[in-house]
C-alpha positions as CSV (number, residue, x, y, z in Angstrom):
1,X,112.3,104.4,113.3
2,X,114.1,107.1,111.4
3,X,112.9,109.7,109.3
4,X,116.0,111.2,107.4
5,X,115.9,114.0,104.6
6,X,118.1,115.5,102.4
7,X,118.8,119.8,103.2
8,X,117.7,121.8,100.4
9,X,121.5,123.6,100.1
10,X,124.8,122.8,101.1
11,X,124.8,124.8,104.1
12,X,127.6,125.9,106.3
13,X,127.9,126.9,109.9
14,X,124.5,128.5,109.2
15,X,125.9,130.3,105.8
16,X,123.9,129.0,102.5
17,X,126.2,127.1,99.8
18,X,125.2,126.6,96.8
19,X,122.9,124.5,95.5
20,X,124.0,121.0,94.2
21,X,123.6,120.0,90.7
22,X,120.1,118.1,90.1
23,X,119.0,116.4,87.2
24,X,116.9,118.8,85.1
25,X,114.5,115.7,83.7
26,X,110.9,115.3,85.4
27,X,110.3,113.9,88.0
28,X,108.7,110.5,87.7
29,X,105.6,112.0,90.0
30,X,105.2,114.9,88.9
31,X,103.3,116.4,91.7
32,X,106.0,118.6,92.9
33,X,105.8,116.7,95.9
34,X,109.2,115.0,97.1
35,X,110.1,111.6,96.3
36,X,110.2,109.8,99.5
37,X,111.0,106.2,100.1
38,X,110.7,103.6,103.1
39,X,112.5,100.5,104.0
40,X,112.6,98.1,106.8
41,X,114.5,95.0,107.7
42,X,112.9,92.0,108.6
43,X,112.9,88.1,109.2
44,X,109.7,86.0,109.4
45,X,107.5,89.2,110.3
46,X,104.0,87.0,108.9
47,X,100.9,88.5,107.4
48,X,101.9,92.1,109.3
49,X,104.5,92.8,106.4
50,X,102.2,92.5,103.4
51,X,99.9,95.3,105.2
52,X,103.2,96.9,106.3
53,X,103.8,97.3,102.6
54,X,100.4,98.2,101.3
55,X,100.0,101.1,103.7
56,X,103.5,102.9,102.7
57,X,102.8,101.9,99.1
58,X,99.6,104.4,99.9
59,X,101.6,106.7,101.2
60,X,104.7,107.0,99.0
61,X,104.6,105.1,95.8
62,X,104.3,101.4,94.7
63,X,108.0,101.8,93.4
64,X,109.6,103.4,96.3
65,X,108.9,100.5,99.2
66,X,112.0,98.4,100.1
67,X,112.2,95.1,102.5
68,X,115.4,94.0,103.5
69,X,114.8,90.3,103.9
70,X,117.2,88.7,106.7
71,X,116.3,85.1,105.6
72,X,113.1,84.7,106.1
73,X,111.3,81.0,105.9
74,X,108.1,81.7,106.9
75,X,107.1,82.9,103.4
76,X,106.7,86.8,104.6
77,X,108.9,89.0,101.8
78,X,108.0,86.0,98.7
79,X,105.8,87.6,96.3
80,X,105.4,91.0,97.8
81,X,104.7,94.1,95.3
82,X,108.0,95.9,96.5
83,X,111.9,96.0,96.0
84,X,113.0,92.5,98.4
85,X,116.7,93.3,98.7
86,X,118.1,89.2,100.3
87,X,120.9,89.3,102.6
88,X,123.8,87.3,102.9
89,X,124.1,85.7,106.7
90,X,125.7,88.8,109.2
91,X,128.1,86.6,111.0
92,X,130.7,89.3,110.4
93,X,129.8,91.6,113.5
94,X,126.4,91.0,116.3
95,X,123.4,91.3,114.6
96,X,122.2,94.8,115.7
97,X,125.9,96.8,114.7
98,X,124.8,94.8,111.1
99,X,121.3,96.0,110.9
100,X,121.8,99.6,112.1
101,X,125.2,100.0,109.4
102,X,122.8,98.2,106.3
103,X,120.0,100.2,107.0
104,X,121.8,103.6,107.5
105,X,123.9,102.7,104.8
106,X,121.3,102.3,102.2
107,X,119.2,105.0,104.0
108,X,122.0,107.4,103.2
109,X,123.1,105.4,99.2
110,X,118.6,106.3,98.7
111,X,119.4,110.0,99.1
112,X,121.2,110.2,95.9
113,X,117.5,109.3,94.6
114,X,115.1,110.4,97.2
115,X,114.7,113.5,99.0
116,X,113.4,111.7,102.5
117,X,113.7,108.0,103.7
118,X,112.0,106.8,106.2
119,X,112.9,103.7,108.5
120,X,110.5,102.0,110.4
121,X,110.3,98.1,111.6
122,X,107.6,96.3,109.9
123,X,105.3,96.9,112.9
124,X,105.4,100.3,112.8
125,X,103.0,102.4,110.5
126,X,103.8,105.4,110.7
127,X,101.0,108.2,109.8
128,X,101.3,111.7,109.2
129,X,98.6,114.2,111.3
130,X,95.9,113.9,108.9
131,X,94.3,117.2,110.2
132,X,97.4,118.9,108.7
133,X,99.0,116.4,106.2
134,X,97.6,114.1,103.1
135,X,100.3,111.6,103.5
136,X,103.8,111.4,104.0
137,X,105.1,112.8,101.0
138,X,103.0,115.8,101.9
139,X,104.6,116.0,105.5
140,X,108.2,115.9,104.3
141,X,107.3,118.6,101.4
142,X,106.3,120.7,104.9
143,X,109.6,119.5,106.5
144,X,111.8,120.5,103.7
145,X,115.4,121.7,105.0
146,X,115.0,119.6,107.9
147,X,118.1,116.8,108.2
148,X,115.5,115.0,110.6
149,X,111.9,114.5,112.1
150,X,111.0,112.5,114.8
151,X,107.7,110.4,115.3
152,X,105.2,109.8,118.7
153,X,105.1,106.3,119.0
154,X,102.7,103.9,120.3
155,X,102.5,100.4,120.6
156,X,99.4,98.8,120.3
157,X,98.0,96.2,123.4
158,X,96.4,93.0,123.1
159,X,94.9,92.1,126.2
160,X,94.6,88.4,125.9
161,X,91.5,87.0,127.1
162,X,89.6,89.8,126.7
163,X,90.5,90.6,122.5
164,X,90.9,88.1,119.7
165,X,93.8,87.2,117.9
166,X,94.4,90.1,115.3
167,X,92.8,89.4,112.0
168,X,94.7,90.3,109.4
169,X,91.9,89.8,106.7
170,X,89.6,92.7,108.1
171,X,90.1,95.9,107.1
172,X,91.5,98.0,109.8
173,X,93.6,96.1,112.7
174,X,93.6,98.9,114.9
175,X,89.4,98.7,115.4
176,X,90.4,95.5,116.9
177,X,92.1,96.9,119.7
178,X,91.2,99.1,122.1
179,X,94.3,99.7,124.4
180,X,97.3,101.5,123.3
181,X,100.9,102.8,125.1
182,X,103.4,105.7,124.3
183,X,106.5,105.3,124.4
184,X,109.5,107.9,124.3
């Protein structure tokens, strides 16, 4: 997962350049707050992509949510309330060289619109501090001039035979586990 924003100036070897010409219309939000958007690739990622979606849609903006669908079948990206973007098959290099050049790729074209984008696979939710932010569009106005920020991850354990199967129906998954692990 990637969080990537756009520097305020055109900054040299420390030295401020000048600003870059910006649209003088409103912004669609007009909060004040910056436009940030989050996309993920995925293939047959079940019932954890619709909640996947829901929760950056919370964060960010029903308009600004983007699945990159690498042919799903198992019915995960139809019908979801985002931008579905379908890929052709990535026979051209091995599949991670693909993903990592498509999703940097449109991670940097989204700049042009955005002022942050934010990668994450669709099992990662990523939440700001709540203590300190209201959401993520709050935490990047705090991180503005920043090129990137990094996340503390941590993955979520299901200790089979002891928990249920996750059900994605209730409202919160993570009350339905109690075990979880950091990683770097």
């Amino acid at each position: 997962m990637k969080w990537r924003g756009r520097r305020e100036t055109g900054a040299t070897a420390g030295a401020p350049g000048p600003e870059p010409a910006r649209a003088t219309t409103d912004r669609p939000s007009g909060d004040g707050l910056p436009r940030v958007a989050v996309i993920t690739m995925t293939r047959d990622s079940g019932p954890v992509l619709r909640r996947w979606v829901d929760h950056y849609q919370r964060q960010v903006g029903a308009d600004d949510v983007f699945v990159i669908d690498d042919h799903s079948v198992d019915g995960s990206t139809d019908d979801l309330p985002c931008t579905v973007l379908r890929l052709p098959y990535l026979d051209k290099y091995t599949f991670e060289p693909s993903r990592m050049g498509i999703l940097s790729g449109l991670a940097k074209s989204l700049l042009f619109a955005y002022d942050a984008v934010l990668l994450a696979d669709a099992d990662e939710f990523v939440v700001a501090d709540p203590a300190r932010h209201a959401s993520l569009r709050h935490f990047a106005a705090a991180r503005r001039g920043t090129d990137v920020a990094g996340v503390l991850g941590y993955n979520v354990v299901h200790r089979i035979g002891v928990e249920p199967e996750l059900d994605f129906d209730a409202p919160s998954l993570l009350s339905q586990r109690e075990f979880a692990r950091f990683t770097p």
